[in-house]
DRENGU-559694 format. One line per 4 residues: number of its first residue (from 1); for each residue x, y, z of C-alpha. Coordinates in steps of 0.05 Angstrom, whole numbers. Layout:
N
NUM = X/Y/Z | ... $
This chain:
530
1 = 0/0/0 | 23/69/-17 | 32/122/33 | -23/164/-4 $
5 = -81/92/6 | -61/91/77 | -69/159/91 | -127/148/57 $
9 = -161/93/100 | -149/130/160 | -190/191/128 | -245/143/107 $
13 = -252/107/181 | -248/178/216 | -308/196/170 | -350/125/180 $
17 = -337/152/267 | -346/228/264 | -404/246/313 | -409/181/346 $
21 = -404/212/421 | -450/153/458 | -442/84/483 | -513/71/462 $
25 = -508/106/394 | -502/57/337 | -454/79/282 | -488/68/202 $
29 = -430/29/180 | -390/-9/216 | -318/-8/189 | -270/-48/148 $
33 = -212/-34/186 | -202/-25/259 | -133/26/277 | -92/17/333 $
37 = -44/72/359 | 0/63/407 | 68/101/427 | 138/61/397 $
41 = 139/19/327 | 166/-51/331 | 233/-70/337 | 227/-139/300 $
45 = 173/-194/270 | 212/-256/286 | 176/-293/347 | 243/-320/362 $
49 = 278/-253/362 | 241/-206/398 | 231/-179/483 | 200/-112/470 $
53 = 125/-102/475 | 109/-68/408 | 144/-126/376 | 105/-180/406 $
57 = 34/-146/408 | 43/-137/328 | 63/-211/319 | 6/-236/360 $
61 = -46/-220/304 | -1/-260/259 | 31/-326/296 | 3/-366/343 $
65 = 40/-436/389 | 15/-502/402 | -16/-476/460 | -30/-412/481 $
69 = -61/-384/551 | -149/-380/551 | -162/-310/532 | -170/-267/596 $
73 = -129/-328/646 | -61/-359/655 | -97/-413/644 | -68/-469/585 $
77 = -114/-485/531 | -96/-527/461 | -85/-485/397 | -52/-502/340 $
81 = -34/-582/376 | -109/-606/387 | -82/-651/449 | -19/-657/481 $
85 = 15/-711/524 | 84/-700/581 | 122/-766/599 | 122/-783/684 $
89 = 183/-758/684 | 168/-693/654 | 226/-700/604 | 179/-715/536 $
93 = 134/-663/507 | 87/-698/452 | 45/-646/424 | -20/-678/370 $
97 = -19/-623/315 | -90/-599/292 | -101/-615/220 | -118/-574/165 $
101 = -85/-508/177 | -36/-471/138 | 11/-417/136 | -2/-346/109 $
105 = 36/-375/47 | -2/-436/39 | 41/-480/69 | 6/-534/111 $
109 = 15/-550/184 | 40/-610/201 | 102/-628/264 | 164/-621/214 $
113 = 136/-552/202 | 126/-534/271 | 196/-560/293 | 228/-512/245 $
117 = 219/-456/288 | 246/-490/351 | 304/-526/320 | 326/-453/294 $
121 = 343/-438/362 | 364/-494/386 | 413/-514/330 | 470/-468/316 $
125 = 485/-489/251 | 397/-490/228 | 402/-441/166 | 348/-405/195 $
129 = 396/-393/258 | 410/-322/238 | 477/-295/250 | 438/-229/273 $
133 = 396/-258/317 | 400/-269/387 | 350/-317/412 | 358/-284/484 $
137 = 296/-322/512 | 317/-391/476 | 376/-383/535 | 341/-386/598 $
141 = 265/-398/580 | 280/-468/534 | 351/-481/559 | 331/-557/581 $
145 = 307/-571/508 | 351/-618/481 | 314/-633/419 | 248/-620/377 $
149 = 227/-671/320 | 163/-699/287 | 160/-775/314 | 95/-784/268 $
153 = 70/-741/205 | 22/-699/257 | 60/-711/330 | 115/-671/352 $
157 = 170/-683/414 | 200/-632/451 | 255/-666/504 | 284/-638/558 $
161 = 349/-661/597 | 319/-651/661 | 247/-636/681 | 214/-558/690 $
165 = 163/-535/724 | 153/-475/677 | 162/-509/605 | 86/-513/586 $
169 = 80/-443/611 | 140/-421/555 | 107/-463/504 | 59/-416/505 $
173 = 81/-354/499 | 125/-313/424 | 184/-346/424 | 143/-418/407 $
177 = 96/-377/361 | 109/-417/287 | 136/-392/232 | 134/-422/158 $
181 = 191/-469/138 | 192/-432/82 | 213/-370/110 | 287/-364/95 $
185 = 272/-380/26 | 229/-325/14 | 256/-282/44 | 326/-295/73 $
189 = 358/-248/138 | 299/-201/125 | 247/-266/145 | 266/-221/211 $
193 = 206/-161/181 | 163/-218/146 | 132/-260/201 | 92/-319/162 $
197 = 45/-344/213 | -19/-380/213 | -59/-326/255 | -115/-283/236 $
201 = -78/-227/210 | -18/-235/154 | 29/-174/143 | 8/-134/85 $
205 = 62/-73/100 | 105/-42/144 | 120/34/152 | 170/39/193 $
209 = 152/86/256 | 84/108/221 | 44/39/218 | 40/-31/208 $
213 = -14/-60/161 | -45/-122/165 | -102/-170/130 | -153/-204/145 $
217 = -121/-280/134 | -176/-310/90 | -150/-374/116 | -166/-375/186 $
221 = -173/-439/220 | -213/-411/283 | -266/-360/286 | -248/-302/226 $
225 = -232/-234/261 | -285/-193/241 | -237/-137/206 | -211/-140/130 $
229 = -148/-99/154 | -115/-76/220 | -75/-18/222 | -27/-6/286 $
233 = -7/56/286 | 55/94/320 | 38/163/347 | 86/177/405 $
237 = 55/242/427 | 2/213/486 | -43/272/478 | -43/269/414 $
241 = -66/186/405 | -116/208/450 | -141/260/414 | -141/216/357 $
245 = -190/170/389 | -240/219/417 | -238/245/343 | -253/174/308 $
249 = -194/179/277 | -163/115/314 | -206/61/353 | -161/43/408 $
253 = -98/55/442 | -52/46/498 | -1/82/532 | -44/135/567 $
257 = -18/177/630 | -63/163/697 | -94/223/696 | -121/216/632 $
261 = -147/144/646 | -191/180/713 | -225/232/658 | -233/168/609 $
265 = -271/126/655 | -340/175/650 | -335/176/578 | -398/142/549 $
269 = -353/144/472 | -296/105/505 | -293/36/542 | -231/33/590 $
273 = -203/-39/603 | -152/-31/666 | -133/-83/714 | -69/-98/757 $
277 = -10/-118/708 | 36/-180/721 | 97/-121/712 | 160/-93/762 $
281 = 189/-21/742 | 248/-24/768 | 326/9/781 | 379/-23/755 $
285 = 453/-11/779 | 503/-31/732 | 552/-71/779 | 602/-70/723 $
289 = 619/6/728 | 656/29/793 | 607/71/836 | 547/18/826 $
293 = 608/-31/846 | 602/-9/915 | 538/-43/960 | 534/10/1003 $
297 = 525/65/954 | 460/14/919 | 436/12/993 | 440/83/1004 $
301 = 404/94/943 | 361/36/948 | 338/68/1026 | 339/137/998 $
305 = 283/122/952 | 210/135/981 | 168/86/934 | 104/99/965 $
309 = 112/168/946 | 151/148/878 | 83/105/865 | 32/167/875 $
313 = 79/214/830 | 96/162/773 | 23/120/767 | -21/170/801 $
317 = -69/112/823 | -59/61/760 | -9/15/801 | 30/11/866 $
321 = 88/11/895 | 134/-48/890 | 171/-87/953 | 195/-149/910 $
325 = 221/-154/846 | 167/-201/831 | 82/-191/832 | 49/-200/893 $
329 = 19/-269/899 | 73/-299/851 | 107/-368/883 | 154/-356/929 $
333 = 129/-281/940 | 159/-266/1020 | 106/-258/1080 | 139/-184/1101 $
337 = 110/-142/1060 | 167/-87/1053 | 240/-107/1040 | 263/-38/1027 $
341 = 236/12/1079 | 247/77/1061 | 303/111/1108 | 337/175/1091 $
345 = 383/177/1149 | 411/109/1145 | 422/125/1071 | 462/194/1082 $
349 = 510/144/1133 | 508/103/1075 | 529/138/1030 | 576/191/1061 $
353 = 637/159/1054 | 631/158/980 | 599/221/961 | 670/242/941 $
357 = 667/200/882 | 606/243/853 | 649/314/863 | 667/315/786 $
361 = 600/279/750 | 535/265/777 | 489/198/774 | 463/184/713 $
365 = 395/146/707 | 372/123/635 | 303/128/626 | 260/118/555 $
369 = 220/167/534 | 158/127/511 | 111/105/558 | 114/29/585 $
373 = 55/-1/624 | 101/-4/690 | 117/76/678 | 72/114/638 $
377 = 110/173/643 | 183/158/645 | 213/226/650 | 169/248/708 $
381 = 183/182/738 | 269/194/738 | 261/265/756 | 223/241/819 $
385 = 285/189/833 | 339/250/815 | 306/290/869 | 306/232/910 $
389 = 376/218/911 | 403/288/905 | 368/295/975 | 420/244/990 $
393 = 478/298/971 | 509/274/902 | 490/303/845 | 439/267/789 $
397 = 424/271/718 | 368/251/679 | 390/227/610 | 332/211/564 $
401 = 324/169/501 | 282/134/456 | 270/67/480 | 293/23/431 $
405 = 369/59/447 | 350/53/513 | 346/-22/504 | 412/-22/468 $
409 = 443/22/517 | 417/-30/578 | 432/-91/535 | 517/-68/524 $
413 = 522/-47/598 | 526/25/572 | 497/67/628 | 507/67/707 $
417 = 435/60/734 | 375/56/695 | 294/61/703 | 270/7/664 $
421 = 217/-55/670 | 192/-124/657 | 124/-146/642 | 118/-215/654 $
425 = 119/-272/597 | 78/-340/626 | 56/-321/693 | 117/-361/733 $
429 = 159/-333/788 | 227/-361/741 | 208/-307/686 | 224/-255/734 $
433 = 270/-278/780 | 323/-312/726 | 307/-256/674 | 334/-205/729 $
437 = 384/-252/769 | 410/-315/726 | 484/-296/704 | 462/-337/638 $
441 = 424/-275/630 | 478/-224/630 | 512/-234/565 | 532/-167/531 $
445 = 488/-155/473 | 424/-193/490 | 420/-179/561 | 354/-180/607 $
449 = 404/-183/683 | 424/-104/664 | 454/-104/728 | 504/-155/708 $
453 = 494/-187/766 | 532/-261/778 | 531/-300/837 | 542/-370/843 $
457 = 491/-385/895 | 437/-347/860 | 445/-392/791 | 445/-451/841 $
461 = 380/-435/874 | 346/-405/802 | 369/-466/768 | 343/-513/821 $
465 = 271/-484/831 | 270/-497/763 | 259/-569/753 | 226/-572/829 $
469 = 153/-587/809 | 136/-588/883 | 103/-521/892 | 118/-521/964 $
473 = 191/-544/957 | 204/-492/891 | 171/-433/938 | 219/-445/983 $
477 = 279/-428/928 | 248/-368/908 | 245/-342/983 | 321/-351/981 $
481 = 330/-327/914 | 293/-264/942 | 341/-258/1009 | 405/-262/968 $
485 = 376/-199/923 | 357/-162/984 | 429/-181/1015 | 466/-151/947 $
489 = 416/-106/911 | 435/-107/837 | 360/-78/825 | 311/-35/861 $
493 = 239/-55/853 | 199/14/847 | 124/-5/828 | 72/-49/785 $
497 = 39/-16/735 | -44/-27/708 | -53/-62/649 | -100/-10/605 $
501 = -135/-7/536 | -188/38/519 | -224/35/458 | -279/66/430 $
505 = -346/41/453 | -369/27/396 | -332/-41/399 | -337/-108/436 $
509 = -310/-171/454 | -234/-137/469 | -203/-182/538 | -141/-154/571 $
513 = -96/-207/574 | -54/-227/647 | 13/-229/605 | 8/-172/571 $
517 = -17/-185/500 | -62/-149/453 | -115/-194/422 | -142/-154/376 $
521 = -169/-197/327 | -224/-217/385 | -250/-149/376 | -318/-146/351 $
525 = -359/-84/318 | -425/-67/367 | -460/-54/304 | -453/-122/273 $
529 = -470/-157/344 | -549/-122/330 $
């Protein structure tokens, strides 16, 4: 599509939703497309590739995984495998692939087409193991896989050298989303912008940072989406998305600051959808560089930090503060409530015999600039921490970026602390605790520990709560998982932010989901529902 048709289709759905003002107002025509804006473009369309939210809410209209969590739960439910099967020993994997579906490029389903795009990260030398490509969550999500095959025409095997509590959880989340074998054929290193999926929506073009367009996929195995096309579009401006929406001129979006959401909420044009997100915001200290080196100067800034306060300034009601770096009611999650209580004196002991090392340059914190469900406004958010720790007496400097440099900056240990976050992936306490902790984690380049954090003790415990399918037993890990980051404090846990959508009421059928995702092919027009 040209840039003069898209422009186009956004004039024509702003026309079809001009003067639609009521919940109970039924538009004339319901529309062809439905437009999604949101803040940030995507970074990548490879399901194996990708840990940024834009990314993976864009691929999940196009690729889908043998299982997948029941809209709205954390609850497992068969998808593209009709039935699955895991040995006694929890080391076999044997998934019953549902027949009949295809790929966006016609080719069919069957298990040597869905081990493709596991044996591309598990085998080095797989063509399809991209030389660019990092694979980050192949390393600590699907490290026990040991191999992936098609034992029958329709029956695949994933095996594991030692069992895992959380493997049927990672099965269902974008890096086990399929791709077409047929991918590097088509289209070779850039199969990274081409996702071939079998979901409801197929790529029809990407703009980079002005839209992604997508079709209807006439192929559809389950229920159609209701849509011929689905345009998400970037519009980093908050304000401005949101004036987009009240206009017609978009149908949903995300990304909204708290006090908009509270104005929101007693408008009969727009639905919100909010609820507690499975997310930490946190502060990372780079142990790598020399004042973040020290643990008294991370407990003096750790102390110094008031997060109830830091909660009511940076969500403004849509969230809370944050004691753990995990969700509240997660396995393992400690009885005392607080681990961090906020003490300014202690922290100025703390931290006096250092302060000399902040004469000549101040803190830094790195902080995006785009709005992330655990901080909706990221600038606001570091300028309450600068003030925080300047209060300590060392100087602090906000540096702000986009957050895809952010991500690179984080991911090359280039920075000394930075606000940053994690929303969670399957709903288990190891997605948090070994994303933040696990040393396997803290490889330059594909990083998710930004702290660089390595213990021995800490891999011992992560590694071992792992395969521990006794939820008592594995609880009891993650409590002492949680005592050795309190004793060293590579992160500070700040707050959790609320999940929230709005859309326009003149639409149905949208779920928020517990991970994270955006299932917007579920949405429904309220005019074709009458």
């Amino acid at each position: 599509m040209r840039k003069s048709a898209l422009v186009s289709c956004l004039l024509v759905v702003s026309v079809l939703f001009s003067g639609c003002g009521s919940k109970n107002e039924t538009p004339k025509e319901s529309p062809k497309v439905f437009i999604f804006a949101r803040g940030s473009d995507a970074q990548k369309l490879d399901p194996a590739d990708v840990d940024d939210g834009e990314s993976v809410n864009t691929l999940t209209q196009i690729c889908e995984g043998l299982v997948r969590f029941k809209s709205g739960t954390l609850e497992i439910e068969e998808w593209l495998a009709e039935s699955y099967d895991i040995s006694e020993d929890g080391l076999h994997y044997d998934f019953k692939i549902r027949p009949g579906i295809v790929f966006h490029d016609g080719t069919p389903l069957d298990a040597a087409a869905a081990a493709y795009s596991f044996q591309r990260q598990l085998d080095e030398s797989h063509p399809a193991h991209l030389p660019e490509a990092a694979f980050a969550y192949w390393s600590y999500l699907y490290q026990d896989v040991v191999s992936v095959e098609a034992i029958e025409p329709m029956v695949l095997r994933i095996s594991l050298k030692q069992p895992n509590a959380a493997m049927l959880r990672s099965l269902a989340i974008f890096p086990a989303w399929l791709i077409s074998p047929k991918s590097l054929d088509t289209y070779g290193s850039e199969m990274q912008r081409h996702p071939i999926g079998t979901g409801p929506y197929r790529l029809k073009e990407w703009r980079p940072n002005e839209a992604i367009i997508l079709e209807r996929n006439p192929d559809y195995w389950a229920e159609a989406p209701e849509f011929e096309r689905m345009i998400i579009k970037v519009v980093p401006d908050n304000t401005t998305r949101l004036l987009q929406l009240k206009s017609g001129a978009i149908h949903g979006m995300d990304g909204l600051q708290p006090t908009e959401v509270a104005a929101l909420r007693s408008d009969p044009a727009i639905t919100v959808y909010e609820e507690g997100g499975l997310n930490v915001g946190y502060m990372a200290f780079n142990l790598e560089t020399e004042r973040m080196a020290i643990p008294e100067v991370r407990k003096a800034i750790s102390l110094a930090i008031d997060k109830q306060s830091f909660a009511t300034v940076a969500l403004e009601g849509a969230g809370r503060p944050a004691n753990y770096p995990l969700p509240k009611g997660f396995l393992g999650y400690p009885s005392i409530e607080d681990a961090m209580v906020f003490d300014l004196e202690r922290a100025r002991e703390l931290i006096a015999p250092h302060k000399a090392l902040f004469e000549e340059r101040p803190l830094e914190i790195l902080v995006m600039n785009a709005p992330r469900p655990y901080l909706p406004d990221p600038v606001t958010a570091a300028t309450f921490i600068k003030g925080q720790i300047e209060a300590l007496g060392i100087p602090a400097q906000v540096v702000s970026v986009d957050f895809k440099s952010q991500l690179d900056l984080l991911r090359n240990g280039e920075f000394e602390t930075g606000l940053i976050g994690w929303v969670g992936d399957n709903g288990d306490t190891d997605n948090f605790l070994s994303v933040f902790f696990g040393s396997w984690a803290a490889v330059k380049g594909t990083a998710t520990n930004y702290s660089f954090y390595r213990e021995e003790e800490m891999d011992r415990l992560l590694l071992e709560a792992r395969k521990e399918t006794d939820s008592a037993k594995r609880a009891d890990l993650y409590e002492q998982t949680l005592a050795l980051w309190k004793r060293d404090l590579p992160l500070l846990p700040l707050c959790h932010g609320d999940n929230i959508v709005v859309l326009s009421s003149q639409f149905e059928g949208f779920q928020l989901q517990k991970i994270g995702d955006l299932r917007l092919s579920e949405v429904r027009s309220k005019a074709n529902a009458k």
